[in-house]
Residue frames relative to the residue before (quaternion, step in Angstrom):
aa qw qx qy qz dx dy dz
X 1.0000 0.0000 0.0000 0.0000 0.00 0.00 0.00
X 0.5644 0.6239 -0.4451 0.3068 3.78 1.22 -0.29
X 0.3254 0.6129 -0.5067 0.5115 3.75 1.88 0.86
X 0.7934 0.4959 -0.3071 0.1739 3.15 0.35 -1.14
X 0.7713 -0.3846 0.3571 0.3602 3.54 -1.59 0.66
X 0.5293 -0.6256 0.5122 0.2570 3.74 -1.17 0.37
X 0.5856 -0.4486 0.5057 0.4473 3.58 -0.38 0.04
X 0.8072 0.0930 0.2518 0.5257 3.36 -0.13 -1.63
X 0.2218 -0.7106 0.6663 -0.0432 3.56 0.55 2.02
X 0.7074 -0.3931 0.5010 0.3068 3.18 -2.55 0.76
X 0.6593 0.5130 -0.4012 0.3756 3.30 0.83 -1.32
X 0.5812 0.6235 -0.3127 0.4191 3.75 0.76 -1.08
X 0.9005 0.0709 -0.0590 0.4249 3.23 0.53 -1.00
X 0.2311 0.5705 -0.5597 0.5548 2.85 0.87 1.42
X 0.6664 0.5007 -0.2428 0.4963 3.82 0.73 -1.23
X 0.8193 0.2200 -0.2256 0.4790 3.73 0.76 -0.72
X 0.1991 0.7621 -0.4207 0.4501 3.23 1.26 0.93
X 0.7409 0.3901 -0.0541 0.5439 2.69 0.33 -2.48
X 0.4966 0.6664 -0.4068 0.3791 3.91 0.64 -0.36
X 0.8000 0.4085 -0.0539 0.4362 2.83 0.14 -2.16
X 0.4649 0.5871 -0.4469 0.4893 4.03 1.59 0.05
X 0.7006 0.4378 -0.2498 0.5050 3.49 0.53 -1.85
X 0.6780 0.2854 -0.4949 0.4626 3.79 0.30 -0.60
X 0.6320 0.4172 -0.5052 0.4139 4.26 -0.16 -0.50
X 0.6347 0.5694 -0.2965 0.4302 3.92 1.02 -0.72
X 0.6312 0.6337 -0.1047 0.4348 2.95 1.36 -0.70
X 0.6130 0.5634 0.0261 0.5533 3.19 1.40 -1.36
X 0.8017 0.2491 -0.2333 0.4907 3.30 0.95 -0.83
X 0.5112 0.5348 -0.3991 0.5416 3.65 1.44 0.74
X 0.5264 0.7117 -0.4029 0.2323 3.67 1.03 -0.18
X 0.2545 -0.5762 0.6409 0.4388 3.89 -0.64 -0.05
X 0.6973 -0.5792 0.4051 0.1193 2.17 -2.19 0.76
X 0.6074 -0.5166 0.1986 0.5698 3.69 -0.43 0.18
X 0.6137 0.5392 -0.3687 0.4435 3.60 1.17 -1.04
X 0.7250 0.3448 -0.2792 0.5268 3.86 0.14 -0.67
X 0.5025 0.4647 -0.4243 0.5929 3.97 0.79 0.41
X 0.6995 0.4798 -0.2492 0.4673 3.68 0.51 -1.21
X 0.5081 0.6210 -0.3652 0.4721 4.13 1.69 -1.13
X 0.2743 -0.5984 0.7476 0.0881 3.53 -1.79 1.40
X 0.2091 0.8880 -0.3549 0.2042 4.01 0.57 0.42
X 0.7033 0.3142 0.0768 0.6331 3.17 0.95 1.10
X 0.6216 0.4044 -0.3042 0.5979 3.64 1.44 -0.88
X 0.1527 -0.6790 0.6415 0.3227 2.29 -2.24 -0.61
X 0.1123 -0.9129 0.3758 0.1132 3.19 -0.20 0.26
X 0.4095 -0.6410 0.6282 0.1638 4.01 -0.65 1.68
X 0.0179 -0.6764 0.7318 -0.0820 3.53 -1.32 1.19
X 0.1753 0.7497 -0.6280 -0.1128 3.80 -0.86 0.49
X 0.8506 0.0069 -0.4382 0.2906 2.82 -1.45 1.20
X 0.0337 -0.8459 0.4806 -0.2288 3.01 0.45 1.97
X 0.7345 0.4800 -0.3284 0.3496 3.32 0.82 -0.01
X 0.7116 -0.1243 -0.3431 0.6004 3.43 1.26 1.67
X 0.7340 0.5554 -0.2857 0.2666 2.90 -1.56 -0.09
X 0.6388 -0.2193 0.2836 0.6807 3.93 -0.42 -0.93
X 0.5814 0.5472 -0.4522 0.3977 3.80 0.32 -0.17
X 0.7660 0.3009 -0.1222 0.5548 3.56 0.71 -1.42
X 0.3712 0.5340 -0.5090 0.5639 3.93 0.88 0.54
X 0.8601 0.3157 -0.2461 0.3163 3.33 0.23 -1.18
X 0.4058 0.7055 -0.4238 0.3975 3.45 1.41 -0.25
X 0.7156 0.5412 -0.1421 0.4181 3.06 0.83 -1.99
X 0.7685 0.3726 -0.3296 0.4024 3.43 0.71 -0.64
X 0.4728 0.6602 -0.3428 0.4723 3.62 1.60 -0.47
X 0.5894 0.5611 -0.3819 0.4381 3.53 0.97 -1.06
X 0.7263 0.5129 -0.2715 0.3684 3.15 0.39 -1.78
X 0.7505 0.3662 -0.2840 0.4711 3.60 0.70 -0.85
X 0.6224 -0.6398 0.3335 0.3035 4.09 1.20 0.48
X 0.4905 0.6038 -0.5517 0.3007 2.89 1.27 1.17
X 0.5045 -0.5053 0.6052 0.3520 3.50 -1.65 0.45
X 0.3239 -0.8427 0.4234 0.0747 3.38 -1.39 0.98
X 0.0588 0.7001 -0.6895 -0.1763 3.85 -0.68 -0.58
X 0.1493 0.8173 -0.5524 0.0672 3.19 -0.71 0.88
X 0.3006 -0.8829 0.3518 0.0796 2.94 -0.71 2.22
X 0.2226 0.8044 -0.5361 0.1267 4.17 -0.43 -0.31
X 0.5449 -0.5254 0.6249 0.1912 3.19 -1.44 1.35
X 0.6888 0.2837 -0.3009 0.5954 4.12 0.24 -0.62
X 0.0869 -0.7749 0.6242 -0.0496 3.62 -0.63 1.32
X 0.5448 0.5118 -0.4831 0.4559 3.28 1.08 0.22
X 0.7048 0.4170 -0.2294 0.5261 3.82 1.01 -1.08
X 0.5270 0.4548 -0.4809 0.5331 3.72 1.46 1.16
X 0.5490 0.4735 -0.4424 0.5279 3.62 1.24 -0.57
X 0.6821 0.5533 -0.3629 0.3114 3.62 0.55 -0.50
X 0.5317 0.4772 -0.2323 0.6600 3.54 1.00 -1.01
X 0.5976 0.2685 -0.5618 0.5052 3.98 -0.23 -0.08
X 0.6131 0.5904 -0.4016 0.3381 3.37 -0.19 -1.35
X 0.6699 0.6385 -0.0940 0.3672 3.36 0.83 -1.65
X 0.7926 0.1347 0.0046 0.5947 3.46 0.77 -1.52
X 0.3510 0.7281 -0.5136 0.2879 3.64 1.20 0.70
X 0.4855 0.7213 -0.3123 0.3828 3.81 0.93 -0.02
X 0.6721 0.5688 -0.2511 0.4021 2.78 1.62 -1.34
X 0.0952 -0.7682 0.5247 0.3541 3.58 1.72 -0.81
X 0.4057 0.5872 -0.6375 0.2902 3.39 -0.43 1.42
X 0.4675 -0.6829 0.4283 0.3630 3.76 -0.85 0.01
X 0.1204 -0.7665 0.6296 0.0393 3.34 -0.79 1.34
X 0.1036 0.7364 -0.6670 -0.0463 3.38 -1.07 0.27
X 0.4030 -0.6076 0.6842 0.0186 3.61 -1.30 1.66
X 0.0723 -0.7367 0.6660 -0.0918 2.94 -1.44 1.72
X 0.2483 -0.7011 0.6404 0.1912 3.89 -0.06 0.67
X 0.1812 0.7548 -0.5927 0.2146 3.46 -1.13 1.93
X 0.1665 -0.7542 0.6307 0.0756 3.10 -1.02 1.07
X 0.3261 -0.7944 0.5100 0.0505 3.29 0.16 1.62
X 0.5895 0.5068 -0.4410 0.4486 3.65 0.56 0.11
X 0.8117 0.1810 -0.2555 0.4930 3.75 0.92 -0.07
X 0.5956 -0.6336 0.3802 0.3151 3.25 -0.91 1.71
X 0.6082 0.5177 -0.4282 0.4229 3.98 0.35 -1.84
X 0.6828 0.5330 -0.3974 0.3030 4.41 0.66 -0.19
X 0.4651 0.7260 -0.0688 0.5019 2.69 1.40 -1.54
X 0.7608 0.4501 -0.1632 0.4381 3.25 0.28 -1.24
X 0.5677 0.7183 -0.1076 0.3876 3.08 1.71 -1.64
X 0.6942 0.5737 -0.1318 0.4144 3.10 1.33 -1.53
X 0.7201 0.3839 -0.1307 0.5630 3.48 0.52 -1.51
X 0.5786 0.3366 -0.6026 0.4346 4.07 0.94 0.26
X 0.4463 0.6029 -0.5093 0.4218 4.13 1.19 -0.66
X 0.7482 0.4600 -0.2037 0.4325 3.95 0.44 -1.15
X 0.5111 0.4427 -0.5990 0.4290 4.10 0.65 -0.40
X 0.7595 0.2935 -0.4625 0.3509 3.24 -1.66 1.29
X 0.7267 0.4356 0.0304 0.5303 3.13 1.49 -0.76
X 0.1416 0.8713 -0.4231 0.2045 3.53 1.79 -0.06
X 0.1047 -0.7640 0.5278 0.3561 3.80 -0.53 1.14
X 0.6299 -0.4488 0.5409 0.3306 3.34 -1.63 -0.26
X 0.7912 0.1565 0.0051 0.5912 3.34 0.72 -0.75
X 0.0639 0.7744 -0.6290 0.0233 3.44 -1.24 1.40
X 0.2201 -0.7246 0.6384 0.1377 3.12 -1.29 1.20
X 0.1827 -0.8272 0.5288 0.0527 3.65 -0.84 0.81
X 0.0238 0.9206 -0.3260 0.2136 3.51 1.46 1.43
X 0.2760 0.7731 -0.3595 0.4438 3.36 1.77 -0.34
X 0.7094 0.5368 -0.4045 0.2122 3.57 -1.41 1.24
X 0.2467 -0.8333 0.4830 0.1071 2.94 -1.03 1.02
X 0.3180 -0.8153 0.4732 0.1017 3.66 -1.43 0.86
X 0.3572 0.8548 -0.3647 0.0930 3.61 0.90 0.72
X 0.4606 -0.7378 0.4339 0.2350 3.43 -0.49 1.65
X 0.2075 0.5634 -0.7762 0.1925 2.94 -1.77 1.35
X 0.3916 -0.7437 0.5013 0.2058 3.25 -1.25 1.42
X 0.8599 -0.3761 0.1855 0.2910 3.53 -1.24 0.99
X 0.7575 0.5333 -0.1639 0.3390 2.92 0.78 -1.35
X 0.7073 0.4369 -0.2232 0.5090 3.19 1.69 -1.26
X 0.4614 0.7643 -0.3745 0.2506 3.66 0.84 -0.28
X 0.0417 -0.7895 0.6123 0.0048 3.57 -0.06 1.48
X 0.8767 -0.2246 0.3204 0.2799 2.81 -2.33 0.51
X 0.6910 0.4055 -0.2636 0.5372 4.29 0.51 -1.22
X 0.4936 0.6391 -0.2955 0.5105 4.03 1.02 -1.09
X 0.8038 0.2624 -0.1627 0.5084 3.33 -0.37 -1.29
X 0.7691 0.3670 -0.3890 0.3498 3.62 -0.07 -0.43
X 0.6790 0.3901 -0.3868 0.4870 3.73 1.12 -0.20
X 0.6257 0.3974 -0.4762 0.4730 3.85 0.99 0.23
X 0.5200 0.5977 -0.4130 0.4492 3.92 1.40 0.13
X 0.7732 0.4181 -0.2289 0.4183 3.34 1.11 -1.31
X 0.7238 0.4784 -0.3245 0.3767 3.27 1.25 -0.16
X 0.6923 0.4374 -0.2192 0.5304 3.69 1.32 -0.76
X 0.8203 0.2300 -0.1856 0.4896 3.54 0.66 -0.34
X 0.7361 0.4039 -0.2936 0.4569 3.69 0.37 -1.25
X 0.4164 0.6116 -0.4714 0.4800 3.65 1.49 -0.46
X 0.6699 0.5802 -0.3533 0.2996 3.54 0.48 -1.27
X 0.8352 0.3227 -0.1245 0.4275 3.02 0.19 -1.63
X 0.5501 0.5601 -0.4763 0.3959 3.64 0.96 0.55
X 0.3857 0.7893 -0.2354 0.4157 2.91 1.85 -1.18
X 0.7721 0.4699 -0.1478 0.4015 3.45 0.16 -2.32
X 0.7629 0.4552 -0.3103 0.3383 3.03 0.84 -2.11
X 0.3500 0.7402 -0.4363 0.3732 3.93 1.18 -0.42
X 0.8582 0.3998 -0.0881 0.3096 2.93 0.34 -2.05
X 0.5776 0.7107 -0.2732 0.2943 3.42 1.26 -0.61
X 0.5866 0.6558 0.0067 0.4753 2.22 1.63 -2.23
X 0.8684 0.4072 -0.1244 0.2540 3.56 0.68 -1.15
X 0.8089 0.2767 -0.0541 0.5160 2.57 2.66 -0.43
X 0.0839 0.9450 -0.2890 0.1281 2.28 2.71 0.67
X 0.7171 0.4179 -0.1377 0.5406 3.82 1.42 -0.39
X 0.7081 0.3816 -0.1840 0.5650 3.28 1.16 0.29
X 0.4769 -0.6924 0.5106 0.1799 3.36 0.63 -0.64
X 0.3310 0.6325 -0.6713 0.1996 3.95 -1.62 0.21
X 0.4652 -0.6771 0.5642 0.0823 2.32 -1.80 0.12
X 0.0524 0.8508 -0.5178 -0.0727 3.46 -0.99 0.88
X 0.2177 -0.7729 0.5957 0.0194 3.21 -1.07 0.67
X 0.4338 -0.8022 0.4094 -0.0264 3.31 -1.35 1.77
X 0.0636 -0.6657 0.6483 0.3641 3.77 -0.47 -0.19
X 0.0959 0.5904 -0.7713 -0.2176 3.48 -1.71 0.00
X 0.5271 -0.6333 0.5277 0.2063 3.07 -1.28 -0.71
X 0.5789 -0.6317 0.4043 0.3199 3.55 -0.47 0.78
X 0.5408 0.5365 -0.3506 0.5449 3.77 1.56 -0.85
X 0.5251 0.4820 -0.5082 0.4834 3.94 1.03 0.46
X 0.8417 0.4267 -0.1356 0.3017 3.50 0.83 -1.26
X 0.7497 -0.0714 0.0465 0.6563 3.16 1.76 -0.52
X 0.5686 -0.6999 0.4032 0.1555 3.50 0.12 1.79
X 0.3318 0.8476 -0.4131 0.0281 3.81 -0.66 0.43
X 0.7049 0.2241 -0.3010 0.6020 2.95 1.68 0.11
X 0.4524 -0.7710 0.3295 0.3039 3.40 -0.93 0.86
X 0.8446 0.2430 -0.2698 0.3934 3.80 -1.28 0.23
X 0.4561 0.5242 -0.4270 0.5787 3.13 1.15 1.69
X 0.0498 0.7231 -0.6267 0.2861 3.77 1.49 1.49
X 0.7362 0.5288 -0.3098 0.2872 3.55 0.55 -1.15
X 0.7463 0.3886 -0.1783 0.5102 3.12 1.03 -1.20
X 0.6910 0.3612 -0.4587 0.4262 3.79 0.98 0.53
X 0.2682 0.7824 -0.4377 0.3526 3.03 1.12 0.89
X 0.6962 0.4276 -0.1818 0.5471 2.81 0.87 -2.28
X 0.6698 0.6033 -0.3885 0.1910 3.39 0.18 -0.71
X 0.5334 0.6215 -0.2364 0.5228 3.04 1.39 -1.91
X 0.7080 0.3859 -0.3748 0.4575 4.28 0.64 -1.03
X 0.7003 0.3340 -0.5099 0.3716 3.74 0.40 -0.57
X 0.5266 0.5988 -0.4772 0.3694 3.42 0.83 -0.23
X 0.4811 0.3208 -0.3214 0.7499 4.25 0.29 -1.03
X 0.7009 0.3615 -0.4955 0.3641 4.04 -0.80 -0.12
X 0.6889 0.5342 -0.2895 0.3952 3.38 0.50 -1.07
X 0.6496 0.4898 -0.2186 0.5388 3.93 1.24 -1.53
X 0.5671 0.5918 -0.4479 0.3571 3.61 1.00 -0.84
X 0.8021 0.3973 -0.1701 0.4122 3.15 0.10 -2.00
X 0.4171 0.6282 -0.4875 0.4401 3.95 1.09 -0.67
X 0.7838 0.3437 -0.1914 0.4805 3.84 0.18 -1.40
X 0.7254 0.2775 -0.3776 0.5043 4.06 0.14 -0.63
X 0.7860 0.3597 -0.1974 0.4624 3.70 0.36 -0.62
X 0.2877 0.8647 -0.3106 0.2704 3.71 1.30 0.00
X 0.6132 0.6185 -0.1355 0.4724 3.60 1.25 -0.66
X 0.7192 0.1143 0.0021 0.6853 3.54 1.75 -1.19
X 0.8100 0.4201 -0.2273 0.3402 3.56 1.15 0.19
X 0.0782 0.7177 -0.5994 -0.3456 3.81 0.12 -0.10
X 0.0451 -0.7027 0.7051 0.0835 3.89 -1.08 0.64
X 0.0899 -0.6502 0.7544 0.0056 4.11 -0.74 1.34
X 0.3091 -0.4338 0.8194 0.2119 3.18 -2.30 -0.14
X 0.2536 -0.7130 0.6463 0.0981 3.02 -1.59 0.84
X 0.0588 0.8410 -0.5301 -0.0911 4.05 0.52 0.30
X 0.3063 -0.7164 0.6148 -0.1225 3.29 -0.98 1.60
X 0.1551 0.7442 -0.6303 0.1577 3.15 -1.21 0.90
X 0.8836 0.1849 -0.0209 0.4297 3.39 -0.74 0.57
X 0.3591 0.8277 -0.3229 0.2858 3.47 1.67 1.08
X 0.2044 -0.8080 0.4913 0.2529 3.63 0.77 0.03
X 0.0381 0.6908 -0.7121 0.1195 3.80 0.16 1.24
X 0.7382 -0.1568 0.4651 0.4628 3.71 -2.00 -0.79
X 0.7651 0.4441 -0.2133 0.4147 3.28 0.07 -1.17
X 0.8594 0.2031 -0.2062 0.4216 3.44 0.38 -0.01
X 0.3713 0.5590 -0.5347 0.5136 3.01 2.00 0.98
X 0.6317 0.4979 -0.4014 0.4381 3.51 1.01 -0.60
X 0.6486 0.4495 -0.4429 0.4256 3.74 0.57 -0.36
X 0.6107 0.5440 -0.3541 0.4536 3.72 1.23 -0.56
X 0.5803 0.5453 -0.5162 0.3154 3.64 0.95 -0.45
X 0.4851 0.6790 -0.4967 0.2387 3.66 1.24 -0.80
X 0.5163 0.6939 -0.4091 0.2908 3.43 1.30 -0.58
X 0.7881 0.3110 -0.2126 0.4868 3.50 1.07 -0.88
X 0.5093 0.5019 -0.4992 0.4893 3.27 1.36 1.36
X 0.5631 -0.6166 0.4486 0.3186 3.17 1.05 0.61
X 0.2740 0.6737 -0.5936 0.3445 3.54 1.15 0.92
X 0.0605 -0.8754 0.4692 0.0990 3.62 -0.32 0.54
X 0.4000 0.6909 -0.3749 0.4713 3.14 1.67 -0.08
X 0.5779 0.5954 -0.2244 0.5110 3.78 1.46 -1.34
X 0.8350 0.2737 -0.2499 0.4067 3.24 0.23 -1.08
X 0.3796 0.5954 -0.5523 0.4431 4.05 1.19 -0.24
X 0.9108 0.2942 -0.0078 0.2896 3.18 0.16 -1.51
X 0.4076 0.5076 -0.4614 0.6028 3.64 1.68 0.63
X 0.7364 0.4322 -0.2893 0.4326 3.90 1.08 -0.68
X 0.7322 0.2495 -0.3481 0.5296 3.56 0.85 -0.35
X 0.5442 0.3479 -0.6471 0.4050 3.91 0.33 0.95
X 0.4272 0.6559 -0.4127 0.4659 3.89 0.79 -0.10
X 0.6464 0.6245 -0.1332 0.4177 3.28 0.90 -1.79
X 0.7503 0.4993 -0.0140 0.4330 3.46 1.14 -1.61
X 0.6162 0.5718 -0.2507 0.4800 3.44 1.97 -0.67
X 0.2743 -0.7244 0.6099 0.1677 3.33 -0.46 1.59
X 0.4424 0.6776 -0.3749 0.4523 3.69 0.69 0.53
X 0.1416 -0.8826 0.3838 0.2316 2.89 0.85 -1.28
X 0.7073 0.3151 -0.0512 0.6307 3.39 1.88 0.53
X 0.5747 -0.6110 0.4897 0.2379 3.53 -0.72 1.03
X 0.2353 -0.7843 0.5354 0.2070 3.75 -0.85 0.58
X 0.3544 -0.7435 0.5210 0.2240 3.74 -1.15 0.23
X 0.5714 -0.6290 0.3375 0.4049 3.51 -0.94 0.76
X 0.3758 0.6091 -0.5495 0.4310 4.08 0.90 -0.15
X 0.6660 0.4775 -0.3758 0.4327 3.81 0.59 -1.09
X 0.7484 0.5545 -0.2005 0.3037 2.96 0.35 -1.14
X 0.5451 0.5726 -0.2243 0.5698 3.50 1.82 -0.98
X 0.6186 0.6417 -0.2235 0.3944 3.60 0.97 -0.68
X 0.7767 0.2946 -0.0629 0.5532 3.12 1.24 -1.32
X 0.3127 0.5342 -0.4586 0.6376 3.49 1.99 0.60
X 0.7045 0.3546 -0.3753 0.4869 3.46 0.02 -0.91
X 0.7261 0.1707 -0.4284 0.5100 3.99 -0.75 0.37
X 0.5592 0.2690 -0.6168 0.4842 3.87 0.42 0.15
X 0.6180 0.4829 -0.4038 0.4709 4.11 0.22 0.15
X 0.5293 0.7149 -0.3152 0.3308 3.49 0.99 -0.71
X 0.2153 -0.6052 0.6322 0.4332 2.88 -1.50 -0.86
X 0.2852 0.6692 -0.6186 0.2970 3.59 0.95 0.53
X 0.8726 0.2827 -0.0816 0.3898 3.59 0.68 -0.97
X 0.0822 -0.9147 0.3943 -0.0343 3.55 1.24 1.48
X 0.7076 0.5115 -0.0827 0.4803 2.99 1.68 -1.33
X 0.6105 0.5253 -0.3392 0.4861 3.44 0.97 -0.38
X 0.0859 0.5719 -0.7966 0.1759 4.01 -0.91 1.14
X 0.8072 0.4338 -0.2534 0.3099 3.42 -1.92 -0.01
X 0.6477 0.6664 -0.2995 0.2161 3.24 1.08 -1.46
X 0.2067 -0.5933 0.7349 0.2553 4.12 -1.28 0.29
X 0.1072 -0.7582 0.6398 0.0655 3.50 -1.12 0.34
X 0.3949 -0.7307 0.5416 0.1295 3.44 -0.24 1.04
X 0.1625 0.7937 -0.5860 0.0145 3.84 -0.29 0.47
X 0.3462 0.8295 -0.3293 0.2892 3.47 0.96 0.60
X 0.5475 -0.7417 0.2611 0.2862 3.68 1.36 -0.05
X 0.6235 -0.5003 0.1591 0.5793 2.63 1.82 0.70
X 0.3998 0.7817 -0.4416 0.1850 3.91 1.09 -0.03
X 0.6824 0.3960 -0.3859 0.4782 3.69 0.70 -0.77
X 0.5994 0.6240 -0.4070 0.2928 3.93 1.13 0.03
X 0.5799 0.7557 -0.1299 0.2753 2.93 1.92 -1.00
C-alpha cells in the first residue's frame, strides 16, 4: 500500500484551503445579526392584525421598520393599532376586510398595485366549536372560506404581483392540523392541514422567487381563546378537563403569548432566515413532543 494515494492529497487540500479563504472572506462581508433581523425598506400585508397574533406582529414589524397594510373585518381595532404603532414613524394604512369574500380580496391587492408588499403574513382565522355531526353545508363553507381559500387567494395575489421580484410569505396553521386535541374542531383541522400542503406546495413550484414557511401555533393565549376560557365560568366542564390536560401536556409548563409568536414571524420575515423555504415550525411549547 506504500503506492497508495493519501487520504487527504495536496491537491485536496489545497482546494479546501482556497475554500476555507472565500468562506472567512465571506464572513467578513456579512451584516450583522441586527441589520439582517432590520424590515427597512419593506412592506409588509398582515391580515387580521387588529388583535391577537395579528396585532403582535404589526407591532413587531414596526419596530423592525417595516411599512404596513393592515387588513381586519374590525376596523375600529385597526384605528387602534395605528394610533398604537404610530411612534414607530412608519406608514400604516388600515384596510376593512372580510376575507371570506374573494370580489374584497381582490379589491385589496388592486388598492396595493404600485405598492406591492414584500412580505405577507396570512394570520386570518377563525376557531368556532361545533361537533362533527352538527356541521352543515353554510358552517363549513364560511370556516373554509375564511382559513384556507382566504389563503390561497391571498398567496395567489402575491405571486402574481411579484412574480418578478420575489417575497416572502408566512402562514399560521395550527397544531389541531398535526395532532387533533380538542374536540369539535374536525372543521378547523381541515383548513389548517390545507394551508399547510399549501404552504410546502408553493415553497417548491414558486421557490426560486419566494421563501413561503408555516408557522404552527399551539397553545397561545390571544383574546380569542380567553373568550373560549370564559366557558370556564359557565360551568362548561368539558372546557376546563381539557384547558387542564393540554397545560398538563406542556413540557414548558406554561401557555405561550402571541408577542412570542410575532418574534419568531419576524426572522421567518427576516433575513435571519434566508435559508429556510418549505419549513412548518412548531411554536407550541413543546406539545407535539409530548
Amino acid at each position: 500500500m506504500s503506492g497508495a494515494e493519501p487520504l487527504i492529497s495536496p491537491k485536496m487540500g489545497c482546494w479546501e484551503s482556497r475554500c476555507e479563504d472565500l468562506f472567512v472572506s465571506e464572513r467578513s462581508a456579512l451584516k450583522p445579526s441586527s441589520a439582517l433581523m432590520s424590515l427597512k425598506g419593506k412592506r409588509a400585508l398582515i391580515t387580521g392584525s387588529a388583535a391577537g397574533i395579528g396585532k403582535a406582529i404589526a407591532y413587531r414589524f414596526a419596530e423592525a421598520g417595516a411599512a404596513l397594510e393592515l387588513a381586519d373585518i374590525n376596523e375600529d381595532g385597526l384605528k387602534v393599532v395605528k394610533a398604537t404603532l404610530a411612534r414607530f414613524m412608519v406608514d400604516i394604512n388600515i384596510h376593512r376586510l372580510n376575507i371570506s369574500v374573494k370580489r374584497q380580496i381582490d379589491g385589496l391587492w388592486e388598492d396595493l398595485i404600485g405598492r406591492e408588499p414584500d412580505i405577507l403574513v396570512n394570520n386570518a382565522g377563525v376557531y368556532p366549536f361545533k361537533r362533527f355531526s352538527e356541521v352543515d353545508e353554510e358552517f363549513l363553507r364560511r370556516v373554509m372560506e375564511v382559513n384556507l381559500n382566504s389563503v390561497f387567494w391571498m398567496c395567489q395575489h402575491m405571486v402574481k404581483g411579484r412574480s418578478r421580484k420575489g417575497g416572502v410569505i408566512v402562514n399560521i396553521g395550527s397544531i389541531e392540523a398535526l395532532l387533533p386535541f380538542e374536540r369539535d374542531l374536525v372543521h378547523y383541522g381541515i383548513t389548517k392541514a390545507g394551508v399547510i400542503a399549501m404552504t410546502r406546495a408553493l415553497a417548491k413550484e414558486h421557490g426560486r422567487a419566494f421563501r413561503v414557511n408555516a408557522l404552527i401555533p399551539g397553545g397561545i393565549m390571544t383574546p380569542g381563546t380567553k373568550n373560549v376560557a370564559k366557558g370556564i365560568l359557565k360551568f362548561d366542564f368539558g372546557i376546563v378537563k381539557s384547558g387542564v390536560e393540554f397545560k398538563a401536556r406542556l413540557p414548558i409548563g406554561r401557555f405561550g403569548n402571541p408577542d412570542e409568536v410575532a418574534l419568531m414571524a419576524l426572522a421567518l420575515a427576516s433575513d435571519l432566515t434566508s435559508y429556510v423555504n418549505g419549513a412548518l415550525i412548531p411554536f407550541d411549547g413543546g406539545f407535539l413532543s409530548a
